[in-house]
C-alpha positions in Angstrom: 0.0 0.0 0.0 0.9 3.7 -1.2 0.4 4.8 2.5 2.8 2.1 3.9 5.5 3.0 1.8 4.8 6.9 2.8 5.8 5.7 6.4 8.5 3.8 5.7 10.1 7.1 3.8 9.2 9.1 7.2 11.5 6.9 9.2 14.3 6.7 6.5 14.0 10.6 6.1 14.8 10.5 9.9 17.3 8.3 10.4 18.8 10.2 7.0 18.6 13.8 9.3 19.8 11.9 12.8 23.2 10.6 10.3 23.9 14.3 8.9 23.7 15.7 12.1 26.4 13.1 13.8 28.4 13.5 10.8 27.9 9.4 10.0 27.1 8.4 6.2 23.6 8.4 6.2 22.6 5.7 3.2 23.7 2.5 3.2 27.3 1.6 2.9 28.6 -0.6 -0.2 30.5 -3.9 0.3 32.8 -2.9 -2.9 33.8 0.7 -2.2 34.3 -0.7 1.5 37.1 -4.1 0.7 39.2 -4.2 -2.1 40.3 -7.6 -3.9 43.7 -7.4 -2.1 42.0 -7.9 1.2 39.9 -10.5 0.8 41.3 -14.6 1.2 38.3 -16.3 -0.8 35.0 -16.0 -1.5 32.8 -19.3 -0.7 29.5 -19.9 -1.6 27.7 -21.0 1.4 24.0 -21.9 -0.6 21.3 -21.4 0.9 20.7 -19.7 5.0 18.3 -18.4 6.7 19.9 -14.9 8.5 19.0 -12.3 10.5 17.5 -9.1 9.5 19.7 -7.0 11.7 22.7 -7.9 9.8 21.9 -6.8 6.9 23.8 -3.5 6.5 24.2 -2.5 3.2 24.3 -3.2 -0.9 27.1 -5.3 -2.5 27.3 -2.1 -4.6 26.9 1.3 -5.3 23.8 0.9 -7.2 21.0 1.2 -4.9 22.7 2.6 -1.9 21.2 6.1 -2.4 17.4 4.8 -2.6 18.0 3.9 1.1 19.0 5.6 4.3 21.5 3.4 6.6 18.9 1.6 8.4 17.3 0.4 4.8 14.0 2.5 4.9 13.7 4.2 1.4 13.8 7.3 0.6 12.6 8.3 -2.9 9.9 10.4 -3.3 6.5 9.1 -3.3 4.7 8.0 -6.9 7.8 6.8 -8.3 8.6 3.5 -10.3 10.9 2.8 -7.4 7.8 3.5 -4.6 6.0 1.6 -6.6 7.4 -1.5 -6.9 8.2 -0.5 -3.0 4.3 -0.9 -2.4 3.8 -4.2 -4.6 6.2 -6.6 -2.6 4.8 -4.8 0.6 1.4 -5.8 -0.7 2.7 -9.4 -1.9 4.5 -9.9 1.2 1.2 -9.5 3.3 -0.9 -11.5 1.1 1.0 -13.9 -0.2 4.7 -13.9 2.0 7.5 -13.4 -0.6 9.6 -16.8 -1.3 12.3 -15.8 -3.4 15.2 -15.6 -1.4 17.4 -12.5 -1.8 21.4 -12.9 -2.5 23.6 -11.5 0.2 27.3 -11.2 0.7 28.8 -12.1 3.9 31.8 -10.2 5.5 33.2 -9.9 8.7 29.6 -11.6 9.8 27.7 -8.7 8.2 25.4 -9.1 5.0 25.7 -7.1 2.1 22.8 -7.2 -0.6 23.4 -7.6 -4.5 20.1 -8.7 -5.5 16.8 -8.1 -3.3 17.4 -4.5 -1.8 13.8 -4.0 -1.6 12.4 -7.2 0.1 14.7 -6.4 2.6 13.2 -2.9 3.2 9.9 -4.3 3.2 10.7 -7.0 5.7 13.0 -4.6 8.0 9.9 -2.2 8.2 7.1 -5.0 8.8 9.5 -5.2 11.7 10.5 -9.7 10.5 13.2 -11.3 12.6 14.7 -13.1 9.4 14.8 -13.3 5.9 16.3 -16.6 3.8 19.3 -15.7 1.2 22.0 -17.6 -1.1 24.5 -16.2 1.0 28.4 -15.9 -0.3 31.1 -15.5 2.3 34.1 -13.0 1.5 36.6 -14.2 3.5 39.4 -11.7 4.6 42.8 -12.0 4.8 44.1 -12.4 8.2 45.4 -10.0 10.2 46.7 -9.0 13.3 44.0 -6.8 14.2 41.3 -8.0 17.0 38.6 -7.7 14.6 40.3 -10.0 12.3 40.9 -12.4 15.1 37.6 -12.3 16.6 35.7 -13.0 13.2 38.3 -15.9 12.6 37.2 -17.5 16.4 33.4 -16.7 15.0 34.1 -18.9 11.8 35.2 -22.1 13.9 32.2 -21.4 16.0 30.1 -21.1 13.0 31.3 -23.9 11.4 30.1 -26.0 14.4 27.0 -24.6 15.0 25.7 -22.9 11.8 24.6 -19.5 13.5 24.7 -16.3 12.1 24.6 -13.5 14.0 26.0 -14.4 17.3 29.2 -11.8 17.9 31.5 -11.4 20.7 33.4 -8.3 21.5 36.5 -9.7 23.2 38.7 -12.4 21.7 38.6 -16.2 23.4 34.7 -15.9 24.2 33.9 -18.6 21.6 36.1 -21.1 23.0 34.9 -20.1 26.7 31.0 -20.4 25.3 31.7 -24.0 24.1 33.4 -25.1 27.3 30.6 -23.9 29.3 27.9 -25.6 26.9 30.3 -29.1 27.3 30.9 -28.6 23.6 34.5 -27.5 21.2 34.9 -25.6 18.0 36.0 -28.8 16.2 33.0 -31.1 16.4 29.6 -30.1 15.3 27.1 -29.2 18.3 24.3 -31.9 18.6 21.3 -30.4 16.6 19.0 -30.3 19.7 21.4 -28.4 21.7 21.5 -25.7 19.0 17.9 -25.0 18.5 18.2 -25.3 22.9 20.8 -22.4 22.4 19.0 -20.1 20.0 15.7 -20.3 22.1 17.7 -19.3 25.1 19.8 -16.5 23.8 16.5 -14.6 22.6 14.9 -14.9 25.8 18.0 -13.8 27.4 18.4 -11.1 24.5 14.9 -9.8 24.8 15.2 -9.4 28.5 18.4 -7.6 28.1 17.3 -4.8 25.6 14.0 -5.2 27.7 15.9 -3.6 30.9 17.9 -0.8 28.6 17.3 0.0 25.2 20.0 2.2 25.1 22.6 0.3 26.6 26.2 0.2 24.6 26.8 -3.3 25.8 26.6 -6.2 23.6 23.8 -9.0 24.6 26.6 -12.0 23.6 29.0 -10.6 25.6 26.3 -10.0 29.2 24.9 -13.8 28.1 28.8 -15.1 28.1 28.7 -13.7 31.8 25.4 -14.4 32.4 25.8 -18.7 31.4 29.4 -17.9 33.9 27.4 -17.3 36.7 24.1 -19.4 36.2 24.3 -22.7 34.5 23.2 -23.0 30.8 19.7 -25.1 32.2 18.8 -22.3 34.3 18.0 -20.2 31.5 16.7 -22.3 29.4 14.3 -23.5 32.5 13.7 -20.0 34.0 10.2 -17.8 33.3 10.5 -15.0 31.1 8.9 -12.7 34.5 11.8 -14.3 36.8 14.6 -13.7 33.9 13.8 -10.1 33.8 14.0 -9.6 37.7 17.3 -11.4 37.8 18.6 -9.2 34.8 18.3 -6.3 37.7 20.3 -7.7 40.1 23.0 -8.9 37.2 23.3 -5.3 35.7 26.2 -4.4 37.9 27.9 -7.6 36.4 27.8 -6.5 33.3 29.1 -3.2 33.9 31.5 -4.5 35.5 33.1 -7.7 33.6 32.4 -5.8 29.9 34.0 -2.7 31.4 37.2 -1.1 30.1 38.4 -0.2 33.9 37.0 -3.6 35.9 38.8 -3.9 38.7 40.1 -1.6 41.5 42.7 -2.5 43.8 42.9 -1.5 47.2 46.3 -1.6 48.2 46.8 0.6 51.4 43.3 0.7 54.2 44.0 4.7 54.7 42.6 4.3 51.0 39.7 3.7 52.0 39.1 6.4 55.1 40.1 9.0 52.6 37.7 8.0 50.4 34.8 7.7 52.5 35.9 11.6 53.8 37.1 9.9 57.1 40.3 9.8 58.1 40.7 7.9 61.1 43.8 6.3 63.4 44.1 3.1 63.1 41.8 1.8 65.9 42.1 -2.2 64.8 44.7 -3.1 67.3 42.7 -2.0 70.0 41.2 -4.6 72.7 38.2 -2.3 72.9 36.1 -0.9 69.7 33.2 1.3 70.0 31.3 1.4 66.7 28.3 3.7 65.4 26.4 1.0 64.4 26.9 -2.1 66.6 26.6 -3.3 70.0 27.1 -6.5 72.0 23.1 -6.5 72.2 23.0 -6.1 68.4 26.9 -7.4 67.2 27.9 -8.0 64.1 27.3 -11.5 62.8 30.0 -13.2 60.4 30.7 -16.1 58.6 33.5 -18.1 57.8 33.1 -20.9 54.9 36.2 -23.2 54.8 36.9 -25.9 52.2 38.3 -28.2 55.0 38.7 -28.6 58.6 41.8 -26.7 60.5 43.4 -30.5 61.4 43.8 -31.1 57.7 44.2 -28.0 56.0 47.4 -25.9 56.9 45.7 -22.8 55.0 42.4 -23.3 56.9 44.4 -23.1 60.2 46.2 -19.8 59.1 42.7 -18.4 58.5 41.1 -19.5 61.5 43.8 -18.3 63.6 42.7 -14.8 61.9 39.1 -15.5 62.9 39.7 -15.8 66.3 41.7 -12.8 66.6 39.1 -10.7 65.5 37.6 -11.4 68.7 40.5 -10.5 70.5 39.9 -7.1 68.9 36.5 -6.2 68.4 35.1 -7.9 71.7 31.1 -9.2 71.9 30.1 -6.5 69.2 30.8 -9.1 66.4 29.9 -12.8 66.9 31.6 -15.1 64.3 31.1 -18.9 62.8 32.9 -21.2 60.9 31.2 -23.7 58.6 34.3 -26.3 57.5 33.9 -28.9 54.8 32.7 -26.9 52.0 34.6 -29.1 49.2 32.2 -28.7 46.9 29.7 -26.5 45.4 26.7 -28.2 46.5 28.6 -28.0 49.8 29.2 -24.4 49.2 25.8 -23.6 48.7 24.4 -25.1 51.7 26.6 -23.3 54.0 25.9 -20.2 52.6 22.3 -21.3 53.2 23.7 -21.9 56.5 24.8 -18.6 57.4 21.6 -17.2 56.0 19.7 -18.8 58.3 22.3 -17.7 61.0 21.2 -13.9 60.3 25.2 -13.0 59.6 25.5 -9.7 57.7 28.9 -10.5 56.5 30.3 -13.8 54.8 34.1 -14.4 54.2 34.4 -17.9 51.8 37.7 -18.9 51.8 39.2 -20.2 48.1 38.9 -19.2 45.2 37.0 -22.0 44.4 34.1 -21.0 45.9 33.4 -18.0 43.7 30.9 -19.2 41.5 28.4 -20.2 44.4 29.3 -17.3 46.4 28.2 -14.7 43.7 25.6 -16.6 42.5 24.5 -16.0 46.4 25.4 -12.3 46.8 22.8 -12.1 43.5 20.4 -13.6 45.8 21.1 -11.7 49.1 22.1 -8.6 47.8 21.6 -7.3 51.7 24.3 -9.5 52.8 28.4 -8.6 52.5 30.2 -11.3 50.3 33.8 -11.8 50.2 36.3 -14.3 48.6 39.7 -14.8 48.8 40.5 -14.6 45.1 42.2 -11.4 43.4 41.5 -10.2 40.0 38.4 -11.3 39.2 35.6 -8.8 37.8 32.7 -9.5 40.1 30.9 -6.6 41.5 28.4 -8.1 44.2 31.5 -9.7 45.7 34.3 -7.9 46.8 37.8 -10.1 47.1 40.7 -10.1 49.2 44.1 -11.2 48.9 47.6 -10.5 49.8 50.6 -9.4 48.4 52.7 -11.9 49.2 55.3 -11.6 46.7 56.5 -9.2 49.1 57.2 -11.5 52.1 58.5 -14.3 49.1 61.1 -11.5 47.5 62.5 -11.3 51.4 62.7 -15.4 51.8 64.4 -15.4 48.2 67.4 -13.3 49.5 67.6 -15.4 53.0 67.7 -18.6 50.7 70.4 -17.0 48.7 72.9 -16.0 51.8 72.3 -19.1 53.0 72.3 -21.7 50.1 75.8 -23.6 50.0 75.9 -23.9 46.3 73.7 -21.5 44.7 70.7 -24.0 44.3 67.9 -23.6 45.8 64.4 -25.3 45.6 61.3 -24.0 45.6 58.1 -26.1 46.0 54.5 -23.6 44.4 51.1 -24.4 44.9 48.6 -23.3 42.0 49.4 -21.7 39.0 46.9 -18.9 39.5 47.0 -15.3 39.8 49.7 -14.1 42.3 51.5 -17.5 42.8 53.9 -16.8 39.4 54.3 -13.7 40.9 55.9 -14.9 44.3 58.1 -17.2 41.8 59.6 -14.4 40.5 60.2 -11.9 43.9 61.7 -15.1 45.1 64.6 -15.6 42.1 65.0 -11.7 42.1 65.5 -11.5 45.8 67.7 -14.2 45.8 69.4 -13.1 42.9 69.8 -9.6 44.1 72.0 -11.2 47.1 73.8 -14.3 45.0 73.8 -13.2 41.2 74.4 -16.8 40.4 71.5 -18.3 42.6 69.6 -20.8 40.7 65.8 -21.2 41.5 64.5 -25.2 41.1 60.9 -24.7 40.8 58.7 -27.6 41.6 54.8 -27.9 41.8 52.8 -29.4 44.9 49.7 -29.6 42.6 51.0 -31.4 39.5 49.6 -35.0 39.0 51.9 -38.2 40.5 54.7 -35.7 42.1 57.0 -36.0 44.8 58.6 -32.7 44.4 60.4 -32.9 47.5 62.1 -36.1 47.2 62.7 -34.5 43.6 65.0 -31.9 45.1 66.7 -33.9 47.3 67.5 -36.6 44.7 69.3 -33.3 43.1 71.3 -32.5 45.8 69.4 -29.3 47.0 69.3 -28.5 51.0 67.5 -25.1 50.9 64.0 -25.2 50.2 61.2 -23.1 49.8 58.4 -24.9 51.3 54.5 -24.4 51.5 53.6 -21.0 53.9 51.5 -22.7 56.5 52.2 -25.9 58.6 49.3 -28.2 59.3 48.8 -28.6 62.9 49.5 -32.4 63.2 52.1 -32.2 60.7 55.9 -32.4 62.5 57.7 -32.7 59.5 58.3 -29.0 59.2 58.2 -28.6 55.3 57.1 -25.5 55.6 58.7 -22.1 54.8 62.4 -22.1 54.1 63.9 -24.8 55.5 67.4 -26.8 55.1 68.0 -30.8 54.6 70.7 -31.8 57.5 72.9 -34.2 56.8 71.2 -37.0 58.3 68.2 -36.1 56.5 65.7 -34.1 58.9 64.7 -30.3 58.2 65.2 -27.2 60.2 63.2 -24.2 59.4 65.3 -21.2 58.5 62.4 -18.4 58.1 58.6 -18.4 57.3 56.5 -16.2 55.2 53.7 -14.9 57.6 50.4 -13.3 56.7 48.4 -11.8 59.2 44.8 -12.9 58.9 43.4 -11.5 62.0 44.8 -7.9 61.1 43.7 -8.3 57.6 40.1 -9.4 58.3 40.3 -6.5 61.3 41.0 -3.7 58.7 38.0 -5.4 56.7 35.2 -5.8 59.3 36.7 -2.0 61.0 35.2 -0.8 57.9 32.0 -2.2 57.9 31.4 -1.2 61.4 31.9 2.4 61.2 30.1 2.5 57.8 33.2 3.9 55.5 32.7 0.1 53.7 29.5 1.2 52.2 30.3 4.6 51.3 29.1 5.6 47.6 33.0 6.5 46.7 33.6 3.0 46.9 30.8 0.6 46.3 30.8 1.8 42.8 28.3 -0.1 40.3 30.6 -1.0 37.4 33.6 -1.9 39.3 34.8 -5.3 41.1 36.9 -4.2 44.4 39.8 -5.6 45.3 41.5 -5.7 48.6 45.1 -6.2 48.1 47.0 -5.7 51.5 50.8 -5.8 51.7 53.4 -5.6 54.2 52.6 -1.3 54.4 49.2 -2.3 56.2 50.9 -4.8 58.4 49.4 -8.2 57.3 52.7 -9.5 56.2 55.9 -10.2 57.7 58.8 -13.1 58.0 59.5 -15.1 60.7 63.0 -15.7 61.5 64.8 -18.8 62.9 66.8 -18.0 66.0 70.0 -19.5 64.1 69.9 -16.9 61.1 73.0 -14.9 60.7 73.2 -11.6 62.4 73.8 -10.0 59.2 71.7 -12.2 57.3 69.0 -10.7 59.8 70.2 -6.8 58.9 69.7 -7.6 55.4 66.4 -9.2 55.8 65.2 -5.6 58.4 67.2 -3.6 55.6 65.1 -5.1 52.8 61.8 -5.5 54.6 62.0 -1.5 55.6 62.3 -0.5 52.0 59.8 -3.1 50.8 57.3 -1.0 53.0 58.2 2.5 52.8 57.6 2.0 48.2 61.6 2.3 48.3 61.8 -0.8 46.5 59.8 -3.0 44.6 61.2 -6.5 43.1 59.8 -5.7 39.9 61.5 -2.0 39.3 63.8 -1.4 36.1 65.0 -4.2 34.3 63.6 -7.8 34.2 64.5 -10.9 32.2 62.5 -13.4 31.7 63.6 -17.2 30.9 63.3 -16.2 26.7 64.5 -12.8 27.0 64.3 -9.0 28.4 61.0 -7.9 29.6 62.0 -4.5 30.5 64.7 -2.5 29.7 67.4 -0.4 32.2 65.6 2.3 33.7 62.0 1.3 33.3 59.0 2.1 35.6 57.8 -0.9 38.1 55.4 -3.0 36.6 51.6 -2.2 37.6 49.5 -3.7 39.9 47.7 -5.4 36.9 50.8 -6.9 35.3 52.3 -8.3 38.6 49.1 -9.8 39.4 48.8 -11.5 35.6 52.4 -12.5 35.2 52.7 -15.6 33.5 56.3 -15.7 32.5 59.3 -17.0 34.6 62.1 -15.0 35.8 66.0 -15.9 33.8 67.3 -17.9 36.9 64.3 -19.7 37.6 64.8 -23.7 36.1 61.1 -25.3 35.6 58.1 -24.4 33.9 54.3 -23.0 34.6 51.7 -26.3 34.5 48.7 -25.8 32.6 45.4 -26.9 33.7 45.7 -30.1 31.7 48.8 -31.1 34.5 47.4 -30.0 37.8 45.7 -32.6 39.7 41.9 -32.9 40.4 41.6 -31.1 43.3 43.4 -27.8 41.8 41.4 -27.9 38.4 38.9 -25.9 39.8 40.5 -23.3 41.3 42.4 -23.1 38.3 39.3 -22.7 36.0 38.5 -19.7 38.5 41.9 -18.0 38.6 44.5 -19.8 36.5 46.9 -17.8 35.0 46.9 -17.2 31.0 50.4 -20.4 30.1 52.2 -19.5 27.0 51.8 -21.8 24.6 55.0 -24.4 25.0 57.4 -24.5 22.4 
């Protein structure tokens, strides 16, 4: 109809003005004044597809691009051929639905028409989802820029699952959508789960345009986080009403994982009183705290989750030792539990339940493992504080805590060095997750900064079928670096650094110690006098980050009573300047095992960098496992937190 086409010319007249005034090319752009032949690879025919409207962008040439504005409504005059012919298909399509498929030109997963400009028009403005086209893929060259790269992880993806239409902004999301759907890019995707898939991303798609229009965030990228946090079932199980509620409560975690800025990292607690317009003395030492908000008729109630007992677990002892120190400081206006044996996430869950039912206000879980249950609960009870011990991770409804312990492990690197008869020394890790390749490396500097011919044997405690300390020892090393805690029951002492006697028993030289009680003081401190909720903080597209060092006092070393006196002035001399910023491990120049990282002269690395290191300093002899070499029970802290291997040449 003549009056259908009328409106159709209203809203491409529009989007024609909106265009000029932004500057933006306001008709639709052509495929061949866009890519020339030297840029494209191939061009395959793909036959015959159904794909979505919204892809459609422009004209395989210049032909008809000026009877269109940009969002393909027409804008000829009205009683032309061309309006016309506009006004027949409308008319056909109606009555009779056009057939005839259109032919479209694929590139860079955007469609470019040569034939069948006008059905598109028609079907775009009768407002059609899709529209079926002998589609021809122009395949560019490769690159090495991310939009290159991400359309190349789109093509494995699409040869697996046949989808159009489904883009990522970020590079390695394909790879991370298959793993969480139990699928690969190689094999094809079972035909049921597909269709399973398709249904689910437009009820999480409409939702998500449903709670902001406007928004710049892609729906692929919030579903990636979304299927992250929630299991894949979930949404294809979940009402349309209860989607839509849980979309409000997620927003924050799309801010906050598709931001450029995600995480912030609190390194120093006077941060934080600054921040919230309050700066205070530190009062967490004291025996006796008076707080604005709590009282020993109303305390606050906290929550500990641990993934094993304190007789097993040498890091669950460190931490309860911290929760009963709290007590010691804040008196009967906090009351604190412990729920042990949360292994898995079943067991997570149900002592999160646990601790709901307990009324506490605040709940610490304890490994980084946990973090998937422990969001999906803050989602739940937004009301309630959640915390992990994890660092680097962009989750906004939980805030996580960790220390810098490369600190205290660049100290115990230059003990080991003054003391190590031979310039070997062995070092036993735990995970290879954020931080850990970080302590690695303060280690081998420190040491090398004492001994420039110190030699660091690195060893795993979570690789598969090891024995790494019998490994050293087979190779002659006495001075090791041993796990930081020692298990209660455990009077082996293979903790910290210690040194293989002759007749084969071990004497600890100096041990790493982190403060728990002080760091979970400066913590709940905040929360009781109100600065932990203050607006400068809690911010809505950021994940924060509690990073404490040996400047807030939640680090130190403990020394053996047999350590050279001037062993022990080089430790105090070192330790002073690690805390007053005068030096950092990672300042100026760095080599790595395959070459300089940084050159003479060069600023410290950032927080960031340190944190995501995943390359070995030059005096360092071993490797970084991947997840494929860690045993079971470090797989899924590694999935959480691992760090990003290099592939191995």
């Amino acid at each position: 109809m003549q009056n259908d086409y009328i409106n159709a010319k209203k809203l491409g007249d529009s989007a024609r003005r909106k265009s000029l005034i932004k500057g933006t090319y306001p008709y639709l752009m052509s495929l061949d004044s866009m890519v020339s032949q030297a840029d494209i690879a191939a061009e395959i025919d793909l036959g015959l597809w159904e794909i979505p409207l919204s892809l459609i962008v422009g004209t395989k040439t210049a032909g008809r691009q000026n009877a269109f504005a940009n969002n393909f409504m027409p804008i000829l005059g009205n009683g032309t051929e061309f309006s016309l012919k506009w006004a027949n298909l409308y008319d056909y399509q109606v009555s009779e639905g056009l057939r005839d498929p259109i032919k479209a030109y694929e590139y860079m997963n955007q469609f470019y028409v040569e034939e069948g400009n006008k059905r598109v028009s028609v079907m775009k403005y009768l407002g059609a989802y899709s529209i079926h086209a002998e589609v021809t893929r122009v395949l560019p060259k490769k690159t090495d820029s991310k939009e290159n790269r991400i359309y190349y992880e789109f093509l494995d993806f699409f040869n697996v699952t046949g989808i159009f239409g489904f883009n990522f902004s970020q590079e390695g999301c394909y790879a991370k959508l298959a793993s969480l759907l139990g699928q690969d890019l190689v094999n094809p995707w079972p035909e049921d789960l597909i269709l399973d898939f398709k249904a689910a991303y437009g009820k999480f798609a409409e939702a998500f345009h449903t709670k902001n229009k406007e928004t710049e965030l892609w729906a692929e990228d919030a579903f990636l986080v979304y299927l992250t946090i929630f299991s894949f079932h979930t949404i294809v199980e979940i009402s349309k009403e209860d989607l839509e509620r849980q979309m409000d409560r997620l927003w924050n975690e799309f801010l906050t994982d598709l931001g450029e800025d995600k995480i912030t990292l609190i390194d120093d607690p006077k941060i934080i009183d600054k921040k919230a317009g309050e700066m205070r003395a530190d009062r967490v030492s004291k025996m006796l705290y008076i707080s604005p908000i709590y009282t020993s008729e109303r305390p606050l109630k906290i929550a500990f989750l641990y993934e094993k007992d304190e007789e097993v677990s040498s890091w669950t002892y460190g931490i309860e030792l911290g929760r009963n120190k709290l007590t010691d400081i804040f008196g009967n206006i906090i009351d604190t539990i412990k729920i042990e044996n949360c292994l898995t996430d079943e067991d997570v869950a149900k002592g999160i339940e646990a601790a709901v039912a307990d009324k506490d206000e605040v709940i610490f879980t304890t490994s980084s493992s946990m973090m998937s249950e422990t969001l999906k609960a803050a989602i739940k009870y937004p009301k309630i504080r959640f915390l992990n011990c994890s660092v680097n991770l962009p989750v906004n409804a939980v805030r996580t805590y960790y220390a810098r312990t490369y600190e205290s492990k660049f100290l115990m690197g230059a003990i080991a060095a003054a003391l190590s008869p031979d310039h070997r020394i062995g070092y036993c890790a735990g995970y290879p997750i954020y931080g850990t390749i970080a302590e690695i490396n303060a280690f081998a500097i420190g040491a090398a900064m004492v001994s420039p011919e110190s030699r660091i044997y690195l060893k795993w405690s979570s690789k598969e079928n090891t024995d790494w300390e019998k490994e050293l020892i087979d190779d002659g090393i006495v001075i090791i670096q041993g796990p930081e805690y020692i298990r209660p029951t455990d009077e082996a002492h293979k903790f910290g650094l210690y040194m293989i006697e002759e007749d084969g028993s071990r004497s600890t030289i100096a041990a790493p110690m982190t403060d728990w009680g002080r760091y979970f003081a400066l913590i709940v401190e905040s929360i009781l006098s109100g600065s932990f909720d203050a607006k400068s903080i809690a911010r809505k597209d950021r994940s924060l980050n509690y990073w404490y060092g040996m400047s807030a006092g939640v680090l130190d070393i403990v020394t053996s009573s047999k350590l050279p006196y001037y062993t022990k002035k080089t430790l105090e001399l070192l330790k002073n300047g690690v805390i007053s910023g005068r030096i950092n491990p990672f300042d100026g120049e760095l080599h790595s095992q395959d070459g300089i990282v940084r050159e003479e002269g060069a600023s410290p690395l950032t927080y960031e960098e340190i944190i995501t290191m995943n390359w070995l300093n030059d005096n360092v002899i071993g490797s970084i496992p991947t997840s494929d070499e860690v045993d079971e029970i470090a797989k899924k802290t590694v999935s959480v937190i691992g760090v990003d291997v290099p592939d191995k040449k």
